[in-house]
Structure formats: C-alpha cells, structure tokens
N, C-alpha and C positions, 0 to 999 in steps of 0.2 A: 740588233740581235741579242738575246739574252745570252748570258755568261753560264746558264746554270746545271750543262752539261759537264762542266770542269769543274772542276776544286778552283775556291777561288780564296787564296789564303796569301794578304798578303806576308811578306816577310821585313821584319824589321831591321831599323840600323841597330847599328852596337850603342848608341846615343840611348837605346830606349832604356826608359827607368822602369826597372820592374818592381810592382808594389808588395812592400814588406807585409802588409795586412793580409790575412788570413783570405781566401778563395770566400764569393760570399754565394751564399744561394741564388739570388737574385737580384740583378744591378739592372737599376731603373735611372733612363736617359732622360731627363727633361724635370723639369719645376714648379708646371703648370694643376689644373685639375684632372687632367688624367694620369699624368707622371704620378699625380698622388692618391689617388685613387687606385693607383697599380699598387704603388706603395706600402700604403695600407694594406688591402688588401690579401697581398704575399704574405705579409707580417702575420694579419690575423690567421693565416694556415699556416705559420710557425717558420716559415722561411724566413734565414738572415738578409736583412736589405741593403743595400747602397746605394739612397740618391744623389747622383749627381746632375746639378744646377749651374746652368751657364753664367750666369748672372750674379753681381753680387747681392748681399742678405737684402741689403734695401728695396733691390730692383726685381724678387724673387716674384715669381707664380705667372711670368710669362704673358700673355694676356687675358688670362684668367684673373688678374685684379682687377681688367677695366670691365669685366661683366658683372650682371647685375639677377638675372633670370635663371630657370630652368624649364623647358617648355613639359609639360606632367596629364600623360594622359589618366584619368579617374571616371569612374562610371557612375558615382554621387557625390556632393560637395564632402571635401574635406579641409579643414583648418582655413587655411590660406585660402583656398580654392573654392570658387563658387559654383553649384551648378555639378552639370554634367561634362568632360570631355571623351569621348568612348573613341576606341583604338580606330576603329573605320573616320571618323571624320579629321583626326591625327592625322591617319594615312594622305588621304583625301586634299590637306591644306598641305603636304609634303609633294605629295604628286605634281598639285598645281605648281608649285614653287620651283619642281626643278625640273616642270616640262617632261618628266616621267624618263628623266636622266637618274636613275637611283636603282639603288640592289634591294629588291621589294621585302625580302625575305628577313638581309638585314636591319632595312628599315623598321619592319615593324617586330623586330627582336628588340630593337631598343625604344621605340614605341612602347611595346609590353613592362619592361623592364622602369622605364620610369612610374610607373603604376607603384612602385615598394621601395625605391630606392632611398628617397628620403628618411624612413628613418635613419639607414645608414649613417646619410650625411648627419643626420642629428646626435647619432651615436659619438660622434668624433666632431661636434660642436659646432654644429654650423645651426643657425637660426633663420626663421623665416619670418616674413612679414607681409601685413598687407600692401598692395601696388599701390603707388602713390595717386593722386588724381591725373596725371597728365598720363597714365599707365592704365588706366581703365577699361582698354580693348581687348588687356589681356586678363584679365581679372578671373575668366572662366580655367585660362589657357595655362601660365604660365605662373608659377611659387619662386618669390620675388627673395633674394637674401637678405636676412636681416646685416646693413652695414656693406652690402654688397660683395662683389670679387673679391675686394684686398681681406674682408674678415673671413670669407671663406679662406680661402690660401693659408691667412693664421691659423683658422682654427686648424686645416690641415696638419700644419707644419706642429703647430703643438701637440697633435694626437700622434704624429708620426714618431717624432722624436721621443714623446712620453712610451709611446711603444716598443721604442728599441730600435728604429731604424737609424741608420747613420746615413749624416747628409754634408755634401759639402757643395760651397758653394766656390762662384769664378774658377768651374770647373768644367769647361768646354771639351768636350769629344770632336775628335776631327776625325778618327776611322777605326772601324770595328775587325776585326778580326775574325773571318770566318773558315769554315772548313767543310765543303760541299754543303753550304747554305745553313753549316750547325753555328750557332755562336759559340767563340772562343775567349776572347778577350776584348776591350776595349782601347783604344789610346788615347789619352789625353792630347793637349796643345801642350804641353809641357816638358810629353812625351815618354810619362811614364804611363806604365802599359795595366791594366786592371781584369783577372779574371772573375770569372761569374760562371755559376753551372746553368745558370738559364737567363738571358734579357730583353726587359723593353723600352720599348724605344718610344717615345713621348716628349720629341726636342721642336716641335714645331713644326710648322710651314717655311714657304720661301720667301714671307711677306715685307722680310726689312731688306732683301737683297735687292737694290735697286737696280745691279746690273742684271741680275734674272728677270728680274719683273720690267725692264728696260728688252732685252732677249724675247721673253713671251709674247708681250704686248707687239711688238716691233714698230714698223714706220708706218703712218696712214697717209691716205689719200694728197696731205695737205701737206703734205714734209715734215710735220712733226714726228717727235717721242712721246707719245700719252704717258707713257708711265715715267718720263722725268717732269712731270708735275704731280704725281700721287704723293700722297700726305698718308702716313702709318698711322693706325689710330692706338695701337698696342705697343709693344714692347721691341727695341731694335737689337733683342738677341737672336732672332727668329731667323739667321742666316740659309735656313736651309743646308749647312753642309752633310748633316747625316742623311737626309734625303739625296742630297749628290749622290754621296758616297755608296748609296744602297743601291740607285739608280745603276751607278758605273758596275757595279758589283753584280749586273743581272737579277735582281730581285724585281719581280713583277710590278708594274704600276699599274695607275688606272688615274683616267681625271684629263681635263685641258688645262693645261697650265698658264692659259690670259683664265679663268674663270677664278673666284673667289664670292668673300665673303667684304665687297665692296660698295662701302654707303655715302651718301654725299654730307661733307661734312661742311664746316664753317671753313672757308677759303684763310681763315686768319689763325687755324689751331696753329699749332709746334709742329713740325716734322713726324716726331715720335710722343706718343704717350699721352695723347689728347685725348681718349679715351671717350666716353659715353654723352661728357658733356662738350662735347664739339660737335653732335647731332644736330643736323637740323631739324625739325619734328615740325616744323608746320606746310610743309607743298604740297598736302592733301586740302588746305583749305583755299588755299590760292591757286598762281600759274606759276611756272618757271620757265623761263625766257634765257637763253643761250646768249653768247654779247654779240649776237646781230639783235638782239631784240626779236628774236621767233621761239612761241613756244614746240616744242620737238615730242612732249612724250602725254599721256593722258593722266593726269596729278592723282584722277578717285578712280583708278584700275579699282582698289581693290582696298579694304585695311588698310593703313600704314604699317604695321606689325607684321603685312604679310607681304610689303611690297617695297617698304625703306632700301631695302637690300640688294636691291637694283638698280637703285637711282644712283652709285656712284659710277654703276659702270655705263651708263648712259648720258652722266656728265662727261667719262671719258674721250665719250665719240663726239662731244662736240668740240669746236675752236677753242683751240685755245685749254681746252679741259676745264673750261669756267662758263657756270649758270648764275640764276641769282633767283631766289624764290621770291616773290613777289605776295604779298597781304595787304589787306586794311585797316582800319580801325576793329572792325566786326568779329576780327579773326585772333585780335589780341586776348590773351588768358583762356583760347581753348588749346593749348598745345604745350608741352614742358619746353619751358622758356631755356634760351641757347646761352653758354657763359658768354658772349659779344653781342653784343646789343647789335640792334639792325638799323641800318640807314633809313632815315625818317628825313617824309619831304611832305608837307600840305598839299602836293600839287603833281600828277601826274610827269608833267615837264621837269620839275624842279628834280624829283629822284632820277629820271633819265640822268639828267647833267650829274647828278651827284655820283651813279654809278656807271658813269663814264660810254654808256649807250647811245646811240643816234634816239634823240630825241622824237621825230616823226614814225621813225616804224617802232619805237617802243608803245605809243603813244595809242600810234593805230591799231597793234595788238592786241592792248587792251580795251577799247574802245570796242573792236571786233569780237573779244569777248564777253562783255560784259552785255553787247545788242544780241550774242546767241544764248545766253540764258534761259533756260526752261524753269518758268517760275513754279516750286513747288514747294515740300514741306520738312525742309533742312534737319536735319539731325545727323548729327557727326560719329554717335552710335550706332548707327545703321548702314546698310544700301539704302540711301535715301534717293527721291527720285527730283534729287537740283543736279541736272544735266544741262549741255548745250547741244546745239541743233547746227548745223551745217556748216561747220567749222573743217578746212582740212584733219585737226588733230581736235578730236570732240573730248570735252569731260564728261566722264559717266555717272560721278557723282559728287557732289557738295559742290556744286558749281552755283556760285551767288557773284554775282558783281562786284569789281575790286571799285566803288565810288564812296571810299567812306572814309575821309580822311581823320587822323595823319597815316600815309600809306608808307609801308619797311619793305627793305631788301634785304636780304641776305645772301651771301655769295658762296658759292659752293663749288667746293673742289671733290675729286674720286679720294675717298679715304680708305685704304686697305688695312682689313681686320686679319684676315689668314685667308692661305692661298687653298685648292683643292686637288691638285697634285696632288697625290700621293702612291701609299703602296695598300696594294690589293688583299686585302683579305679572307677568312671566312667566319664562320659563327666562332670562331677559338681566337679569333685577334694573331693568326698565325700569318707572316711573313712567309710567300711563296716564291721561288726560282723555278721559271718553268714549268708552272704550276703542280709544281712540287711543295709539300710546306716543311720550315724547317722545324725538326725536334726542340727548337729550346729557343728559338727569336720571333717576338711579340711585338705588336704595335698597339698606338692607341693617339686618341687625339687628332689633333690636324694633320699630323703625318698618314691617317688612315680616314678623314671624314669625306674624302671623295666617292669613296664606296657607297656612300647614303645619300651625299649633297653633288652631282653631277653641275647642278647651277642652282641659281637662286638661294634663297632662305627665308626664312621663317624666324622668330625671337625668340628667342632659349634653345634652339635646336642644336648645337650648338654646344652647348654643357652637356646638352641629354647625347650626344654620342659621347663625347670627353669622358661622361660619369660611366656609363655603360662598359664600355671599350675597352676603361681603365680599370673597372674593375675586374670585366673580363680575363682582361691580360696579368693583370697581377696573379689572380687565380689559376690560370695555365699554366703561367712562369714557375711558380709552387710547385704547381703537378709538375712538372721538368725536370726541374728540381732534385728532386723527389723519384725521380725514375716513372711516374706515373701518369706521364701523358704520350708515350707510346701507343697505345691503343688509338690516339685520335688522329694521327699522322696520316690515316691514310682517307681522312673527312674532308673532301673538297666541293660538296653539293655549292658552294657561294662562291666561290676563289675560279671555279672553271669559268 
C-alpha cells in the first residue's frame, strides 16, 4: 500500500551534519549519463548544481563507461548514420523487444528526441564515429562514440565542471528527505544532511545488490539461486538503495523486478566491470547447448543487436545457469571477437571432454543439427533462409552445419547490466506518490527506464532514455527551482 496519503518526512538524529554550503537549486543523485545529462542541463537554465557521485573519481559514470552506442532515430542518412531510421520502424523493433510491455507515448517521446539530441552531446564533447566491422547491423540504427562510455562521461564531467556545476565524489545518499512527496533534503552515509529547492535522482538500478537480485529471482524448480551465479557487467555501486528508499517512502513504481537488461556473457569475466568485452557475440552463427548437452532456445530468432539481450536471462533458466556456445571454423572473424579465447578441439568428442559434457548427447546434438539444415543462401546481413527442419527447437536463420574444424566453445553465464524496477513517471521525468506528482523530485535513467523497457532490449536503447530523461529532468528541476513548474503538477496523461 502506498505511503502517499501522509506526509512522509523522515526525521533525523542529532548525529546529522548539516551542510555549511549554501542551499543549491538543483542537487543531482547519481554519476552516470543521465545524472549528467540532468546536470548539464539545470546549469544551462542557470540553476546552481550539485552532483553527487557514489563512487570514487576513478570508478565515476556508473555504467555508462561500459557503453558504447546510442540507438538514433533519422529520416535520411547523417554523419555516422547511414540510410534511413524513421520513428514508426524504432517504434516497431521496441515493441517487439519488450512484448509491447512499454509506455507507448513515452516511448516514442524519446524516439522523437533522439532525432536532435546529438548535437547537444557534441556541444559538451562528446565525438562520434563509425561502427566498427563486427558492429555492422547497426550501422543504420545506432551513433557509435568516439572512445566509447568512459570518453563520454569525461567529456561530461569536463563540460560539467567547466560549467560551474559542483561535484563530489564517494558520496553515497542513503535517504531523501521529503515532505508530502516535495523534496527537501538529502542524506548522505556520512550523515550530513544537503538541501536543494528541486532534485534528481539518477543513482541507478538494483543490479549490483545480489541479495535483491537473490530476493527477485528466487528459488527454481531445481533448488537452486539463479542469481547467485550472475556475473555484473557494470559498476558494483549500483546498490539500489534510493530506489529502496523511494519504494518504502510510497513513491509509485512500475516494472518486474527478475526483468532487466541481461546478456549472456563469458562465464570467465570478473564479478564486476567486465563490461562490453565479456560479450559473447557469436550464438547467432552456431547452437548453444545447456551442460546436459541440449539446445534450449532458437540462436537466429532475430538480429543479434536485437536479441543478445535475452540470452542471459535464458541462460539463467538453465542448470546450473551455464551454456556454452558452440562454432566452427566457418564461423571464425564474422563476429567481434570475446577478450577469452574459446576452447578449441578438432573433434566434436574431443571439445565434449574438454568442456566437461557427456560426450554422446553432445555429439548427438549436433550431429542432429547439422542433418536438419535447410541448405540455402547464408548471409549474416540479412534474414537469410539457412534454417533447419524438424528439430524440437528449429533455427530460423544462419543455420549452416557446425562440421568444420577446429570447432570453439564458449561458456556463458547471465550477466546483469541494470535492473527495470523502477519508478513511474510521466512526460516531466516527475516522481509520483499516489499518482500524485511531486513539485520538485525528478528521475532519470535506470531508476526510471522501466516505463519504456517493461522486457527486453534492443542496442543503444538504453542511452537514448538515459540522454532523454536526463535531460528532461534537469530541465523541470530548473523550472522548480525557479518557482516555474507549477503549472505542470497537475500533468498526468503517462503516470496514471
């Protein structure tokens, strides 16, 4: 039951340190591309900023270093961009993606919005470049960064600071201070206390809290914990606690909290911060096999770029939460190659043994797949039509025989990017209690991309609410500010 009938303000110990620094216009929670993008933002309408950044300076921008994309819809080629992408076929690959679990309205506001937003980011230093070769599916779709996340976030942080915003960092927020759903103050872990006439909130998901993501997922059929083997691909400051906090606080949510933004990665990355190159990037040209040695899902659903994004949480549902993608020779230098090499065996048996499978149903597997092969006219650009034929679990495309040796494995665990929890919004980036929304508290980012992303995803999608959202929200936060976002308070067409 929601809180947001009552005032809900907590009250502090005599412990709390209250900050000698002047009241600021606008205090921005979080370090990532929408924390900064709000940032910004605020600044550029002349409001005083204050980011604060969980993390310290080294470990800064959340996991918006490990990205690389922005997904940009354009109605004729520009720069980067080849071709056409127009707002209905955007729509369209969003829809599919999350099962038509999405806020249509908001969706294609930020759809729209990616159309202009780039020069922004150019304004305040960020560069583009063309997509690498192993990137080529999105070449129509998606404006690649030059140097990736971690140069964006600099370039951020440089334009932020050159601008006047003040930022500090290993400066975690554990709870907000409100007053029938207005923001008042903030509090650090330190436990000095920070006011603000207007904020946003841009700290993340709940993607590094393994006891949440342990809570969500819960027990399966088999007695395991699926999510005490997920592997983080991003950053482990992502505790979710202001989302707690907001949650307990009666603030509206929306989203399933087992859903995210989960890809299957190299079973061998780090815990935390493996980032983009712990991808596996080639099970659209082979099978992937479960450790019974059974394939389970269809490799050529779709794109890779439009279906990577699911495979980790379909690794989750098998034994053990471990697959292993299977190639051949044939299959080697069409895919961006994974920082771990893959287990190589000449010999169908010989990689069984190697990765530790029963040998005969591995064997048979493939053997079974390579005799349902519909031979035709392979192109890894396309829906091409190399299919198989009467298979329990049939591939729909780029199905070629795995008989060409030396054959690789790669083994692949659920790697969690950001969770889709969140809180509910509407076109203002406005935080509702009761679907009420409050005069002067803002969301942006992960904490709010469930209103778009219900499941699935899609590549750059992703940044393009982050940039959106963030900017959105810094821009209300101003008007708040400012006395001058009253008038919208009573705007809830998206939030009901």
């Amino acid at each position: 039951m929601h809180l947001a009938a009552v005032t809900y303000r907590r009250v502090f110990s005599r412990e709390t340190i209250v900050s000698q620094a002047p009241t600021y216009d606008v205090l921005v929670i979080g370090g990532g591309n929408a924390a900064l993008c709000a940032a910004l933002t605020a600044r550029e309408a002349g409001a005083s900023v204050l980011l604060l950044e969980a993390a310290p300076k080294e470990w800064r921008g959340g996991n918006s270093m490990h990205t690389r994309n922005l997904r940009c819809m354009h109605d004729e080629p520009q720069d980067v961009l080849v071709d056409a992408y127009p707002e209905e076929e955007y729509w369209q690959d969003l829809l599919k993606v999350t099962g038509g679990i999405t806020n249509e309205a908001l969706a294609r506001m930020v759809i729209r919005e990616t159309a202009t937003c780039r020069g922004w980011m150019r304004k305040h230093g960020v560069n583009f470049q063309n997509p690498l070769s192993g990137a080529l599916h999105v070449a129509r779709t998606n404006a690649f960064f030059m140097g990736g996340g971690k140069a964006l976030v600099n370039a951020y942080f440089r334009s932020a600071e050159a601008l006047g915003v003040e930022v500090r960092y290993e400066a975690p927020v554990d709870e907000i201070e409100l007053d029938d759903g207005r923001f008042v103050a903030a509090r650090l872990r330190n436990g000095e206390r920070i006011e603000a006439k207007s904020c946003v909130l841009a700290a993340g998901g709940f993607e590094s809290n393994r006891k949440w993501l342990r809570e969500a997922w819960g027990q399966n059929e088999r007695g395991e914990w699926p999510a005490d083997n997920f592997l983080i691909r991003g950053t482990r400051f992502n505790q979710g606690v202001l989302l707690r906090y907001m949650m307990d606080a009666g603030a509206d949510i929306i989203g399933d909290p087992s859903q995210s933004h989960c890809v299957a990665i190299d079973a061998r990355a780090p815990l935390y911060d493996g980032g983009i190159c712990t991808r596996i990037d080639c099970v659209s040209l082979g099978v992937v096999v479960n450790r019974d040695a059974h394939r389970f899902y269809d490799e050529g659903e779709d794109f890779w770029p439009k279906r990577y994004a699911i495979w980790g949480r379909l690794v989750a549902m098998q034994p053990g939460q471990l697959a292993w993608s299977i190639i051949d020779a044939k299959s080697v230098g069409r895919f961006m190659p994974p920082v771990f090499p893959g287990t190589q065996a000449n010999t169908l048996e010989e990689l069984a043994r190697l990765i530790e499978v029963d040998v005969p149903t591995f064997v048979k597997t493939i053997t079974d797949f390579n005799q349902a092969c519909v031979q035709g006219n392979f192109d890894h650009t396309q829906l091409d039509d190399c299919h198989t034929q009467g298979l329990e679990v049939d591939k729909s495309h780029w199905a070629r025989p795995i008989d060409t040796a030396p054959f690789y494995a790669y083994p692949l665990r659920p790697g969690i990017t950001f969770t889709y929890l969140g809180l509910k919004v509407n076109e203002h980036a406005v935080v509702h209690f009761g679907g009420k929304p409050s005069s002067n508290l803002f969301v942006a980012g992960e904490m709010m991309a469930g209103n778009v992303l219900g499941k699935g995803y899609t590549a750059g999608v992703g940044m393009s609410i982050g940039t959106v959202f963030g900017r959105i929200a810094g821009d209300r936060a101003a008007s708040a500010a400012k006395g001058e976002f009253k008038h919208l308070q009573g705007e809830q067409r998206h939030a009901a």
